[in-house]
C-alpha positions as CSV (number, residue, x, y, z in Angstrom):
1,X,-40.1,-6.6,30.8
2,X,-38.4,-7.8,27.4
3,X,-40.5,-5.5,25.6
4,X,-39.6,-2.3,27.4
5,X,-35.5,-3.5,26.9
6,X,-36.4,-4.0,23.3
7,X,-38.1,-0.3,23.0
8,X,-35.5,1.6,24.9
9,X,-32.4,0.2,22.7
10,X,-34.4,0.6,19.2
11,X,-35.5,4.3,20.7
12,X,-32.4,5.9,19.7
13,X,-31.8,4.9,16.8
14,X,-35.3,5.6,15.7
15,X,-35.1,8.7,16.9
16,X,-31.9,9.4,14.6
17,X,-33.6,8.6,11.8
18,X,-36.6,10.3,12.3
19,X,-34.3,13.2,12.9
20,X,-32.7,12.5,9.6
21,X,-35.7,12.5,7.8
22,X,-37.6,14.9,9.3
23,X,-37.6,17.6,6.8
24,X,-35.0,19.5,9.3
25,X,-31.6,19.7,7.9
26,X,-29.5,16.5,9.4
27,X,-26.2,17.7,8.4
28,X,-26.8,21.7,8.7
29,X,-23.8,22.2,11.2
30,X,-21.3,20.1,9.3
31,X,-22.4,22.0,5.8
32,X,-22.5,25.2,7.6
33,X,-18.5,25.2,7.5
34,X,-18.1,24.3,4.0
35,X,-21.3,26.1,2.6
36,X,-20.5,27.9,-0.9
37,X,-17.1,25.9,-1.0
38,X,-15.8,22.9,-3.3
39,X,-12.7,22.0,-4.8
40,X,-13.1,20.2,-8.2
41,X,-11.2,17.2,-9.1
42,X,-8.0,17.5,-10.4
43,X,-5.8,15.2,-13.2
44,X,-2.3,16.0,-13.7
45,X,0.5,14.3,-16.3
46,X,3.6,15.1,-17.5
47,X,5.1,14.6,-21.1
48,X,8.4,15.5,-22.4
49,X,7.1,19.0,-23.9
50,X,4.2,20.1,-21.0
51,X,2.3,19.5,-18.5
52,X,-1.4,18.9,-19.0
53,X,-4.1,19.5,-16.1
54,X,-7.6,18.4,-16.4
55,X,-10.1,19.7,-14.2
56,X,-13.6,18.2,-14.0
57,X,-16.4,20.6,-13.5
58,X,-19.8,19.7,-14.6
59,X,-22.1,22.2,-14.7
60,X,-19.8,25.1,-15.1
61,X,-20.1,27.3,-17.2
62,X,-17.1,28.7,-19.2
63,X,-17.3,32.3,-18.5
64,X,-17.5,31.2,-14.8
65,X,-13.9,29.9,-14.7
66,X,-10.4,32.0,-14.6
67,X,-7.5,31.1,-15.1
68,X,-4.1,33.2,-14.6
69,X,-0.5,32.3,-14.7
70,X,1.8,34.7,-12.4
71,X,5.2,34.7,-11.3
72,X,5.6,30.6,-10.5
73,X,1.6,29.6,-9.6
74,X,-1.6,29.0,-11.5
75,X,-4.8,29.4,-10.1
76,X,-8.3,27.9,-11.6
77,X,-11.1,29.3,-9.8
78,X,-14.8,29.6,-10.9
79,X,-18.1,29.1,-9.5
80,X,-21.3,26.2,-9.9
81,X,-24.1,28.1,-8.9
82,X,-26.9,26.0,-7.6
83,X,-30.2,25.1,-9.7
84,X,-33.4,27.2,-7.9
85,X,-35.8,25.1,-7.1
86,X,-39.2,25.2,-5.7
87,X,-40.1,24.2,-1.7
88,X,-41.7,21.0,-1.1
89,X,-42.4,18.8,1.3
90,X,-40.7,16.0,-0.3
91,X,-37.9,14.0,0.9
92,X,-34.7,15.1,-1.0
93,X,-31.0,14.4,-0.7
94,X,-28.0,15.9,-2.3
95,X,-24.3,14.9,-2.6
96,X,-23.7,18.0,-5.0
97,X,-21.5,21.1,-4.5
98,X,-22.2,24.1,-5.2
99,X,-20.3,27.2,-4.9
100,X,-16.8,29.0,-5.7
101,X,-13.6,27.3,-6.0
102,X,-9.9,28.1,-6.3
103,X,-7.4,25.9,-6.9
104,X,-3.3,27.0,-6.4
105,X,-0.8,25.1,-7.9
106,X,3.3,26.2,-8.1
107,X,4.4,25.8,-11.8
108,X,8.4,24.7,-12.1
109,X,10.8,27.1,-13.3
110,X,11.0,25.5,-16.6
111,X,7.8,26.3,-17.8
112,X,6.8,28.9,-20.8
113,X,4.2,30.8,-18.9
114,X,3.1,33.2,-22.0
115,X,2.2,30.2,-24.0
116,X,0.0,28.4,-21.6
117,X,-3.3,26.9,-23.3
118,X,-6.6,26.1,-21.9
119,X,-9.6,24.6,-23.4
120,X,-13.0,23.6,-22.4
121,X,-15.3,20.6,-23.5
122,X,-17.9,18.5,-21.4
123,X,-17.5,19.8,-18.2
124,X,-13.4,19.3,-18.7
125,X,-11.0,22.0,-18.6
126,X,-7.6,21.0,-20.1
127,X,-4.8,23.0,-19.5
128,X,-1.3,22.7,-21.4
129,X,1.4,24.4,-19.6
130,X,4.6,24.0,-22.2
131,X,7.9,23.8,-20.8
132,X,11.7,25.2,-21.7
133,X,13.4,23.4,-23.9
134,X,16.8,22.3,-21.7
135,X,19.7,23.9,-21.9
136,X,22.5,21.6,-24.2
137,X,25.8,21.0,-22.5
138,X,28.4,22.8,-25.0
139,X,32.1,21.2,-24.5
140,X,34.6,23.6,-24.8
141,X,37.9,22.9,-26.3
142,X,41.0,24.2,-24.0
143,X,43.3,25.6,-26.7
């Protein structure tokens, strides 16, 4: 009789990971939604004469990525396509995205959109987004 309890409260959680590894795709549904989607990581800092964003995104190329400036936003958006590979029977798992991305962000008024830099190196896109120079207070004298 112990042995039947022991069976029937190992049996589904065997049968999870069976199902898991059974060459069927586990998490097809929940990838289903976000298929083709990613949003890259994002680094942002602030210095008294820009703004510097840093994007990481390995395995892009960099005539995949655009970047425009209008009005008061700046979008990043690109693609990582995914490597082609070959059907086997072997067990494989993957925490990679692949796919297009966009990424909004509203720039402050303050900023000189014509002389916004970009740059690409190792999978990092830097870009520099200068700001105005302030306005100086001017005192006037009451004559």
């Amino acid at each position: 009789m112990f042995d039947i309890a022991k069976r029937d409260i190992n049996f589904p959680i065997k049968s999870l990971w069976d199902e898991f590894w059974s060459g069927e795709d586990f998490f097809a549904p929940f990838f289903a939604r976000v298929k083709n989607v990613w949003n890259p990581s994002v680094e942002m800092e602030e210095t008294d004469k820009e703004y510097i964003i840093k994007f990481d995104l390995p395995g892009v190329k960099k005539e995949e990525i655009s970047i425009e400036a209008k009005n008061d936003t700046l979008t990043v958006s690109g693609e990582r396509k995914a490597e082609k590979k070959e059907n086997t029977k072997h067990r494989r798992y993957n925490e990679r995205f692949y796919g297009t991305f966009t990424r909004t962000f509203r720039l402050p008024e303050s900023v000189k959109t014509e002389e916004i830099t970009a740059s690409y190196k190792d999978g990092v896109l830097e870009i520099k987004v200068p700001k105005q120079e302030e306005a100086k207070v001017k005192k006037i004298a009451i004559s």
